[in-house]
N, C-alpha and C positions, 0 to 999 in steps of 0.2 A: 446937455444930454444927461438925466437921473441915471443913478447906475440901475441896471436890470438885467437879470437870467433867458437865456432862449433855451429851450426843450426843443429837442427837434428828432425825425428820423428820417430815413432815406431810405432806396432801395428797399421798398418794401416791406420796411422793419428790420432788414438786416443788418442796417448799422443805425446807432442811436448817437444822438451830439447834442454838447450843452456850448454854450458862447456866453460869456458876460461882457460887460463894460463896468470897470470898478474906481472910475478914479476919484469920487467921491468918499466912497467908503475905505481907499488905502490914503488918501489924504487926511481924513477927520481921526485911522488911528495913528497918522504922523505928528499928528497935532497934543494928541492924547497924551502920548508918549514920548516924546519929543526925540524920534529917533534920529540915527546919522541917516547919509543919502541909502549906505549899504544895506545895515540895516529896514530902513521903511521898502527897499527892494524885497530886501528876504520875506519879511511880513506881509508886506501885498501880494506877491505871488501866495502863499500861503492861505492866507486869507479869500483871494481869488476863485484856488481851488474849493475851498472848505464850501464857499457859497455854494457854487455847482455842485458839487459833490451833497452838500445838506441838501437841494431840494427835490435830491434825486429819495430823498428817505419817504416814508409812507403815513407813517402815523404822526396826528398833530405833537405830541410829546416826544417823539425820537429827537436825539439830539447826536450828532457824528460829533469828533473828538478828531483833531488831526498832531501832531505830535512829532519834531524834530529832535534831537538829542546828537553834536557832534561834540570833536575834540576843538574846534577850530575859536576863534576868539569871541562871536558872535554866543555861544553857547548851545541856543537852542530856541526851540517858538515853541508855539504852544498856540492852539486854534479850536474854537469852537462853534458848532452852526447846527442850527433849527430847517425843519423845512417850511417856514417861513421866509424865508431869505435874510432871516438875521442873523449876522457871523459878527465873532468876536474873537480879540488875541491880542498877545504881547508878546517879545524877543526879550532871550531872559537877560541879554548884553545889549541894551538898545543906545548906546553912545559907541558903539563900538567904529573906530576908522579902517581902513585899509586901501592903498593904492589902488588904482586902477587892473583887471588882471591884463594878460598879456594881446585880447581885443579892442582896449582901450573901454572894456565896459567895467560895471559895478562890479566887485569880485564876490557876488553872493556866495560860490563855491567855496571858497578861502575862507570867508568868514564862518563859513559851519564845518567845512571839515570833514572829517570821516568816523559816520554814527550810524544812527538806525532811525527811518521813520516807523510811527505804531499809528495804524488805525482803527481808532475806539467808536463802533456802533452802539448806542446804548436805545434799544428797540424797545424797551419793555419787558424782554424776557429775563429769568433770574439774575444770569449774567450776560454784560455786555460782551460781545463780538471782537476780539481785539486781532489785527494782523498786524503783521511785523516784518519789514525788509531791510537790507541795511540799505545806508544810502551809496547811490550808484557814482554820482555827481556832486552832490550839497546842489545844484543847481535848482531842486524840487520839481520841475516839470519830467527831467529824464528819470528822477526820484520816484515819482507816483506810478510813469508808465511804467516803470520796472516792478510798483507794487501789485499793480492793476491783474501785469500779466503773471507774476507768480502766484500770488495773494488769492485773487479772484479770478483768474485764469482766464482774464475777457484781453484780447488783443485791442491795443489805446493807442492815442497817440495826444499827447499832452502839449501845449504852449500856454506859457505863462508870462506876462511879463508886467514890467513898473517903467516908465520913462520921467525923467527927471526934469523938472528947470533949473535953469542955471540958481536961483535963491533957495535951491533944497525945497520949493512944493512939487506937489505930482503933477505931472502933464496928462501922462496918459496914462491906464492901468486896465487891463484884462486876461483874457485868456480862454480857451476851450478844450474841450475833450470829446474826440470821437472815437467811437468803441464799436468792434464788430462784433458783430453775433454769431455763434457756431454756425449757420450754414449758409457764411458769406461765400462766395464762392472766389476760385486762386484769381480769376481773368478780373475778378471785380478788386479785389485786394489789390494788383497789381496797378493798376489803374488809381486808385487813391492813394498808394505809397510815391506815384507819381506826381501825384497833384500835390501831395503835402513838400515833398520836395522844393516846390516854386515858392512857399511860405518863408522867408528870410526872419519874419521877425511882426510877433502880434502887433506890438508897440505900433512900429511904424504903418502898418494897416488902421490900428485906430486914430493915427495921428494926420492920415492921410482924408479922414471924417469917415471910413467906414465902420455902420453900425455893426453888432453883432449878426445880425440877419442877412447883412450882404457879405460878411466874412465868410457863413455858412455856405453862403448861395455861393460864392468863390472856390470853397472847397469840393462842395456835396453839388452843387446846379445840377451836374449831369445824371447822378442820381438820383431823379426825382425828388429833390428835399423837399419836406413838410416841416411846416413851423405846428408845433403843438401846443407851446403855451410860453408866455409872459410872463418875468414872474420879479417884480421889483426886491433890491435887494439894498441891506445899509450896513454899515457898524453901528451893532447895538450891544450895549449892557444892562442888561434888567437889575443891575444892584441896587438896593435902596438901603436907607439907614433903617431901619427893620430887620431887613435881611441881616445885614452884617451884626446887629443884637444877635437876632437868633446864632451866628458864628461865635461871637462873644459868651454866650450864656455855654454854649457846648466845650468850651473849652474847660470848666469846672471851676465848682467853688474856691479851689487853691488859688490859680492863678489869678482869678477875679481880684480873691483878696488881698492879693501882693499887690496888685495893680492901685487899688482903694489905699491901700496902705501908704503907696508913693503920694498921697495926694496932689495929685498932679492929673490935670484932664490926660484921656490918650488920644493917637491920630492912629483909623485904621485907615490902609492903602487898598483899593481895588487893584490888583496885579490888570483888571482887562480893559480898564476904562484911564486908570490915573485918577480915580476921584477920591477924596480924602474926608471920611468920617471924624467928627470928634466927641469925642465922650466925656460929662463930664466928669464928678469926682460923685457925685449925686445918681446920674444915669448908673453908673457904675452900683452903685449900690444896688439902685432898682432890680437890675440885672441879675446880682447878686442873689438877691430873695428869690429869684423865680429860677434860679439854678437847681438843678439838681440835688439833695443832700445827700 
């Protein structure tokens, strides 16, 4: 099964749900990165959300920004997504270890700690959208719900999760979010805090082969759910060596020419892919000339 986004609503538009399946795309950035078990957790949830979250944006050029920063060993992530369904990211400690926490699971909370997530809309308008909560958990699903409802004031209910093999690849990876609309009413709210209740844990629902679509039908069935759209999703990097010229040149004629000066090629790092640029003592020059004076 390809990883892919469900759009959906219920109850007659008063409550809106997204569903993925991502174990493709938290695998390929485990591979990228070569994170620990805890780590490639932290990230695919992360990652998970950002997808959903990106295709909820409107315009082909918006791009969401998701943004972790704790004290904990792990450091921090850092996520970005298209409403394409292209999302990308890296953990700024991705070898990071830690024991099991006291469920016998991954200690994603441990590993970040106690910080803030920031979520950066960048829509077109002069400036980007940026909200700010701290974190409730390091957990990042109980994270978001709590930004949802302070931040943007929409009542959520967030599940995120990564399941592991025993060799450190991903087994399972997804997650969803369903969101009520101001005029859900108490008797219908009551009733979905109940059903979310029976949800022990996304993982083993996908693990069990349920798609996102039957996840939904699982939660929302009784009201009325609608599938609204389909919407394929990957880890992408659009880096190219180009691009990274173009970073190279903006950095200025100084540093350029201390660079030339070591005659020595350089290696630049994509912090979202792990892919490695080299330049050579020549390219450098090139660069050089069409720099700024």
């Amino acid at each position: 099964m390809s990883d892919y986004i469900i759009r959906a609503t219920a109850a007659q538009g008063r409550i809106r749900a997204f569903a993925a399946t991502t174990r493709d795309m938290v695998e390929e950035a485990r591979k990228a990165h070569n994170t620990s078990p805890v780590a490639t957790a932290a990230l695919g949830r992360l990652l998970t959300a950002g997808a959903m979250m990106g295709c909820d944006l409107k315009g082909e050029k918006d791009l969401l920004t998701l943004k972790i920063q704790g004290d904990g060993p792990l450091q921090g992530l850092l996520v970005t997504a298209d409403s394409h369904g292209n999302v990308k990211g890296y953990a700024y400690n991705p070898q990071v270890m830690l024991p099991p926490n006291s469920q016998g699971k991954l200690d994603v909370g441990g590993s970040i700690g106690i910080g803030v997530l920031s979520v950066i809309k960048d829509i077109g308008l002069k400036e980007p959208y940026v909200g700010q909560t701290i974190l409730v958990s390091g957990e990042i699903a109980e994270d978001l719900t709590y930004y949802f409802a302070t931040s943007e004031q929409v009542p959520s209910s967030v599940a995120l999760g990564v399941l592991m093999n025993q060799d450190n690849t991903v087994r399972q990876a997804g997650g969803f979010i369903i969101q009520l609309m101001p005029d859900a009413p108490e008797d219908m709210i009551g009733r979905l805090e109940e059903r979310l209740k029976e949800i022990t844990s996304i993982t083993t629902l996908l693990n069990l082969g349920n798609t996102p679509e039957m996840i939904l039908q699982y939660v929302l069935g009784e009201f009325d759910l609608e599938i609204n759209e389909r919407l394929d999703t990957r880890f992408h990097c659009g880096c190219t060596k180009s691009r990274v010229a173009r970073a190279l040149i903006s950095v200025g004629r100084k540093d350029l020419s201390e660079m030339i000066e070591e005659g020595k090629p350089i290696q630049v790092n994509c912090h979202f892919c792990g892919r490695n640029y080299e330049f050579s003592v020549e390219e450098l020059k090139e660069l050089l000339s069409r720099a700024v004076r």
